[in-house]
SEDRENKE-778133 format. One line per 4 residues: their letters; for each residue x negated, y, z of C-alpha. Coordinates in pm, 1 decimal, always signed. Each point is the difference from the previous one (the first is absolute). Last residue first. Example, Ala and Ser with C-alpha at 12.3 -4.5 7.8 and 13.67 -1.06 7.14 Angstrom:
! SEDRENKE-778133
SA> -1367.0:-106.0:+714.0 | +137.0:-344.0:+66.0 $
//
This chain:
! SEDRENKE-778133
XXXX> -1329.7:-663.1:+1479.9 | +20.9:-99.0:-350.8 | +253.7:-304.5:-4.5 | +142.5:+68.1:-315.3 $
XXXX> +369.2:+69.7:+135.4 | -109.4:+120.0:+363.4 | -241.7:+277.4:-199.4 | +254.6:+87.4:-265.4 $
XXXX> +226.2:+121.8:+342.0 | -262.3:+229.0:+104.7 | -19.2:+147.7:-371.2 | +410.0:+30.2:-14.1 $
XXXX> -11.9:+180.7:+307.7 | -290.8:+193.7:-91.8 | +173.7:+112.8:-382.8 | +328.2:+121.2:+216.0 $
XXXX> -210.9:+192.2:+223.5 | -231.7:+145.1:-273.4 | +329.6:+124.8:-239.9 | +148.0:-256.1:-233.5 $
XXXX> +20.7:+150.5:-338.9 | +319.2:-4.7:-183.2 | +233.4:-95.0:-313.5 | -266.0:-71.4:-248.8 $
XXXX> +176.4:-136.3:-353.6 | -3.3:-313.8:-179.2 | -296.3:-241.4:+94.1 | +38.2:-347.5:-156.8 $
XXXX> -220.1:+88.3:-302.9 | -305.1:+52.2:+254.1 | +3.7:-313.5:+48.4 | +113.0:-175.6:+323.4 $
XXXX> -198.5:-149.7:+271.3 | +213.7:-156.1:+338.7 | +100.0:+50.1:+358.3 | +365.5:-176.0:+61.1 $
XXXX> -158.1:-91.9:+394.3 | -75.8:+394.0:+47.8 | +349.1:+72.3:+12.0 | +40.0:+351.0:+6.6 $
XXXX> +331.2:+112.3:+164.2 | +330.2:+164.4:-68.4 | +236.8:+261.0:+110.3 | +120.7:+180.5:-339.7 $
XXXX> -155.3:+194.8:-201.8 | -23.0:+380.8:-73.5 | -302.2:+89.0:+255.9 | -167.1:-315.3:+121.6 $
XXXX> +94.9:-196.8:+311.5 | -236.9:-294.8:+100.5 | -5.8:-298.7:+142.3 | -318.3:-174.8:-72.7 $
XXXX> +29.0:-417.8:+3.0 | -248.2:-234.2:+50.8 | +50.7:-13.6:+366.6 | +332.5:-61.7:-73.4 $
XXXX> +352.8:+121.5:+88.9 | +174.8:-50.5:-376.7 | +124.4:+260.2:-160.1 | +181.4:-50.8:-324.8 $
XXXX> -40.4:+384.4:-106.7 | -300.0:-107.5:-182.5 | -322.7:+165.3:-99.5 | -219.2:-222.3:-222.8 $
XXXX> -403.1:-17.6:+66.5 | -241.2:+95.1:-241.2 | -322.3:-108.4:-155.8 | -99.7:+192.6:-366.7 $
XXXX> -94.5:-182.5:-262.1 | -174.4:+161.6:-340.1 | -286.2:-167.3:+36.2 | -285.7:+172.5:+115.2 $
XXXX> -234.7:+194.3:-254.2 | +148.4:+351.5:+20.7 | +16.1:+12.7:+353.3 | +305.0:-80.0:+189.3 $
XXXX> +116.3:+154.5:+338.3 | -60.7:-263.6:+276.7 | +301.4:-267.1:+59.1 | +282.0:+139.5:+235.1 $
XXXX> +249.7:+140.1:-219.7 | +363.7:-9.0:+165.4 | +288.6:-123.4:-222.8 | +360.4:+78.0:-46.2 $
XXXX> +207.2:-190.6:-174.0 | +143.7:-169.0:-360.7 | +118.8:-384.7:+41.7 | -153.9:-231.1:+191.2 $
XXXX> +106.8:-289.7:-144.4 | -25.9:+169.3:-360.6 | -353.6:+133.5:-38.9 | -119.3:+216.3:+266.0 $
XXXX> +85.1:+337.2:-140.7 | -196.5:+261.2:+188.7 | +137.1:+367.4:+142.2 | -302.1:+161.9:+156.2 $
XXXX> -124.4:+41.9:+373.9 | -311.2:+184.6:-15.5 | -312.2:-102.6:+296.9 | -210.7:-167.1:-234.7 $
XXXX> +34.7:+214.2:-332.9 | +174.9:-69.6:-311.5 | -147.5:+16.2:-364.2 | +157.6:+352.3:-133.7 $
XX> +301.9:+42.3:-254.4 | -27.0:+280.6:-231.2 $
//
């Protein structure tokens, strides 16, 4: 039985055609049965490109890549196709610190 994903789980997404099938990081809050079913993410790309808004980041089985906070976006709980990972505290804190420069929250 597939589960709802989690902030902090990287799963495999398909992000319509342009942007093809990847892997995504949940960073909206965990849903409750009466939110919409939408969960934020932001795409993991092995494009790196130096930027503030950008997360390097090596994850078991994939290749070098990056999370590119700029590409962050809502998809349905449809989208989601499998969980590949978790991020572990470090990981999740650079990515928080980084959400902070992107929305202005600090």
């Amino acid at each position: 039985m597939k589960t709802d994903p989690i902030r902090g789980e990287v799963w495999l997404a398909d992000l319509g055609m342009a942007e093809k099938i990847r892997p995504v990081l949940v960073v909206s809050a965990d849903l409750a049965p009466d939110d919409f079913a939408l969960v934020m993410i932001i795409p993991r790309t092995t494009s790196t490109h130096p930027s503030r808004f950008s997360v390097p980041m090596n994850l078991p089985g994939m290749k070098e890549g990056s999370f590119n906070l700029q590409g962050m976006l809502s998809l349905p709980l449809s989208k989601f196709m499998r969980r590949l990972t978790v991020l572990r505290s470090d990981q999740m804190q650079q990515i928080n610190e980084a959400l902070k420069k992107w929305l202005c929250l600090e």
